[in-house]
C-alpha positions as a Markdown table, in Angstrom:
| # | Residue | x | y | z |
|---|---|---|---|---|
| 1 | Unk | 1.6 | 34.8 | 32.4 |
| 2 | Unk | 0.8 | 31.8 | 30.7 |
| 3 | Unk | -0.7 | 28.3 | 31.8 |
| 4 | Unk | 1.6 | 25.1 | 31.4 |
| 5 | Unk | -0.3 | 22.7 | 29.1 |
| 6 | Unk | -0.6 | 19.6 | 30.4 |
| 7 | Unk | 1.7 | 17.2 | 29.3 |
| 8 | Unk | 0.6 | 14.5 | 26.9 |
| 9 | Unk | 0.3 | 11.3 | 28.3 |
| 10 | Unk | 2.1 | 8.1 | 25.8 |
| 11 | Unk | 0.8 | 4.5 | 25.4 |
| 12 | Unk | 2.9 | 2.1 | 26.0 |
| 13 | Unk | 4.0 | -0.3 | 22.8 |
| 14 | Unk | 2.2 | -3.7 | 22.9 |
| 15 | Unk | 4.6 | -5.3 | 20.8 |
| 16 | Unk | 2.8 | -9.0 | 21.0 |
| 17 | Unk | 0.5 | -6.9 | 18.3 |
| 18 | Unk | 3.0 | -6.9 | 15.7 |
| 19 | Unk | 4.0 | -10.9 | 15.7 |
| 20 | Unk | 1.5 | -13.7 | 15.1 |
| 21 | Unk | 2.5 | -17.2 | 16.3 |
| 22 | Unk | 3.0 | -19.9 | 13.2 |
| 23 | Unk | 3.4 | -23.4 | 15.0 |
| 24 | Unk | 7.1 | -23.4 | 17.0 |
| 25 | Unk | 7.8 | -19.6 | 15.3 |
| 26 | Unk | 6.7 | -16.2 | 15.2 |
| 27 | Unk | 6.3 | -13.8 | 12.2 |
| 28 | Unk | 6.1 | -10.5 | 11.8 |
| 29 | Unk | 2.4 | -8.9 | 10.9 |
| 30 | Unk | 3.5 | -5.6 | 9.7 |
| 31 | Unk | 6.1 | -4.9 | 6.6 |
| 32 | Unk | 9.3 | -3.7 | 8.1 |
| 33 | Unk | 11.2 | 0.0 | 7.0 |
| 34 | Unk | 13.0 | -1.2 | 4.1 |
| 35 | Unk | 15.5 | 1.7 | 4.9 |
| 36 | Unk | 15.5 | 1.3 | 8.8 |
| 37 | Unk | 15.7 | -2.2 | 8.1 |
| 38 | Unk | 13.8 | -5.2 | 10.4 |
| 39 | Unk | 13.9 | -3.8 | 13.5 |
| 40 | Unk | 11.5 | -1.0 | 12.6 |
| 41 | Unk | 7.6 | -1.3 | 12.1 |
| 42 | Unk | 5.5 | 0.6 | 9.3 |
| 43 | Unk | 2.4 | 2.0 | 10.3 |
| 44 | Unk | -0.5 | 1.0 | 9.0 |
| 45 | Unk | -2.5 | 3.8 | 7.9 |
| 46 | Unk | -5.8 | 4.5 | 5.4 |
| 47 | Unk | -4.3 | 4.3 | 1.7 |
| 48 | Unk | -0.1 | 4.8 | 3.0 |
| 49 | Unk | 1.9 | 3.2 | 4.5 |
| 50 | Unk | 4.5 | 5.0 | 6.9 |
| 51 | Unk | 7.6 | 4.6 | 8.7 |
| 52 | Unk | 7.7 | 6.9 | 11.8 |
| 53 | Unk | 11.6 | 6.9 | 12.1 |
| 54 | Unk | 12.7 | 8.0 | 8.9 |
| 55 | Unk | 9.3 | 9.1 | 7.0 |
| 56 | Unk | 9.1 | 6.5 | 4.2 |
| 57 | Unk | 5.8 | 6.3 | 3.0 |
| 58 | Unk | 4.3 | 3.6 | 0.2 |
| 59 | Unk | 0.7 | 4.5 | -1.0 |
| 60 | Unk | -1.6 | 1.7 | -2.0 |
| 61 | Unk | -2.0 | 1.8 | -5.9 |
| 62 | Unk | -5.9 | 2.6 | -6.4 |
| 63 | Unk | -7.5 | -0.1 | -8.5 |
| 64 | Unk | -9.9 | 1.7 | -11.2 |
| 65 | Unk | -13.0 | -0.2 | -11.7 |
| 66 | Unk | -14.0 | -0.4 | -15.2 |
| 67 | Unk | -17.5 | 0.9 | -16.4 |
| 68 | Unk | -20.1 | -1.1 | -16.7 |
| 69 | Unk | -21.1 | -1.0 | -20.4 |
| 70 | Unk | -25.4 | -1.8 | -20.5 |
| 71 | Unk | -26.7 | -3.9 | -23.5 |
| 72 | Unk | -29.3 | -2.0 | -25.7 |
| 73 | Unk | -31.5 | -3.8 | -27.0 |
């Protein structure tokens, strides 16, 4: 028969990452689920985004760098 996988071990949530202290109060680092609401944390990933409790996603807009035109002379 077959072999039990082994069973994937989790990190714990170090949630002193998320908050930055601002003289006597704390505030938040990452953008919050605008359809979880505050309570839920967006994930920071390359170009998105994401919330992983309901799958929201916002991509970053890609800026287009204009062409450089040359002088002739």
């Amino acid at each position: 028969m077959g072999e039990k996988t082994p069973k994937r071990k989790r990190k714990p949530v170090n949630a002193w990452k998320f908050f930055e202290k601002k003289g006597d109060s704390a505030e938040r680092v990452r953008k919050s689920c605008p359809k979880c609401g505050k309570g839920v944390f967006m994930a920071q990933h390359k170009g998105r985004i994401t919330c992983g409790k309901c799958k929201y996603t916002e991509f970053e807009s890609k800026k287009k760098e204009e062409p450089k035109q040359e002088e002739k002379k």
